[in-house]
C-alpha positions as CSV (number, residue, x, y, z in Angstrom):
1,X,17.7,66.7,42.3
2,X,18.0,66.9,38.4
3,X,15.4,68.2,36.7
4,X,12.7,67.0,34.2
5,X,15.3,67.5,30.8
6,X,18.4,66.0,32.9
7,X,16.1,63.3,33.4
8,X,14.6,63.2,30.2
9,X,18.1,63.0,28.8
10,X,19.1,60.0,31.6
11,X,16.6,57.9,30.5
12,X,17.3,58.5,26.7
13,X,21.0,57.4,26.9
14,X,20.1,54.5,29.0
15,X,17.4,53.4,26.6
16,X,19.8,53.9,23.5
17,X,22.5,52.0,25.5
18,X,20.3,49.2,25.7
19,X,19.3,49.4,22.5
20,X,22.7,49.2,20.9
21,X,23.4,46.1,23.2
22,X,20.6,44.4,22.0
23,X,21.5,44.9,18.3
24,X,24.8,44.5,18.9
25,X,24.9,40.9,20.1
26,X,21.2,40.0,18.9
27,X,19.5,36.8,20.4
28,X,16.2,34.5,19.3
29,X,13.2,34.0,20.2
30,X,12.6,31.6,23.2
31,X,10.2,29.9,25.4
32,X,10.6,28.9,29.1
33,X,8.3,27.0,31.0
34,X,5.7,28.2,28.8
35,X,6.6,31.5,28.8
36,X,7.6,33.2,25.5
37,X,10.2,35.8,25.7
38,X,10.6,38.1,22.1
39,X,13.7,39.8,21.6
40,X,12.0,41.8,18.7
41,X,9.1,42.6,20.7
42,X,11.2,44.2,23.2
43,X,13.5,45.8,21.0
44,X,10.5,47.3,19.1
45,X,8.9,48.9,22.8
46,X,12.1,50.2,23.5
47,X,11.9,52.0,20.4
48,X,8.8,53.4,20.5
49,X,9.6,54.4,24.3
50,X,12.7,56.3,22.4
51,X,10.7,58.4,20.6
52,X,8.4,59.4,22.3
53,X,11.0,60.4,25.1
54,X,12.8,62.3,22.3
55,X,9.2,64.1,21.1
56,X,9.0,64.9,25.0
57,X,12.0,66.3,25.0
58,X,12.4,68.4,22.3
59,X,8.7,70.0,23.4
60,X,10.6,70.8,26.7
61,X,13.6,72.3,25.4
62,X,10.9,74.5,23.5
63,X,11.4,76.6,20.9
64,X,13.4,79.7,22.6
65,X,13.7,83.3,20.9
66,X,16.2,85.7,22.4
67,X,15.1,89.1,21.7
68,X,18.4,92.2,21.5
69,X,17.4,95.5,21.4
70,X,20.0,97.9,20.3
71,X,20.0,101.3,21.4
72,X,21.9,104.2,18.6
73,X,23.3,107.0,20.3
C-alpha cells in the first residue's frame, strides 16, 4: 500500500499530465444538449487542485533537521 507522499506525488504527476495535454492541444468552449462544457474552467480547477496538492505535500515532507554530534577523543 503506498503511503500518503507516494500518493500525494501519484496524483500530482497525473494532474500535471493532464494539464500539459490540455495545453498542449487546447480546445473551445462548447455546448451540448444544453449543457456547457468550459475547457478554461477545467483547466483552471485543475490548477488550483495542483497547488494545493503541492502545499500538501511539501507540509508532509516537513522541514527535517538531522542533528550529528561529534565526540573528540
Amino acid at each position: 500500500m503506498p503511503t500518503p507522499v507516494q500518493s500525494l506525488d501519484t496524483a500530482i504527476n497525473n494532474i500535471s499530465a493532464v494539464i500539459a495535454q490540455i495545453t498542449a492541444d487546447p480546445k473551445p468552449n462548447y455546448s451540448i444538449d444544453g449543457q456547457l462544457v468550459s475547457w478554461g474552467d477545467y483547466l483552471d480547477t485543475l490548477t488550483t487542485k495542483l497547488a494545493s496538492l503541492i502545499r500538501t505535500r511539501q507540509m508532509l515532507g516537513g522541514p527535517y533537521q538531522k542533528q550529528t554530534r561529534f565526540k573528540s577523543t
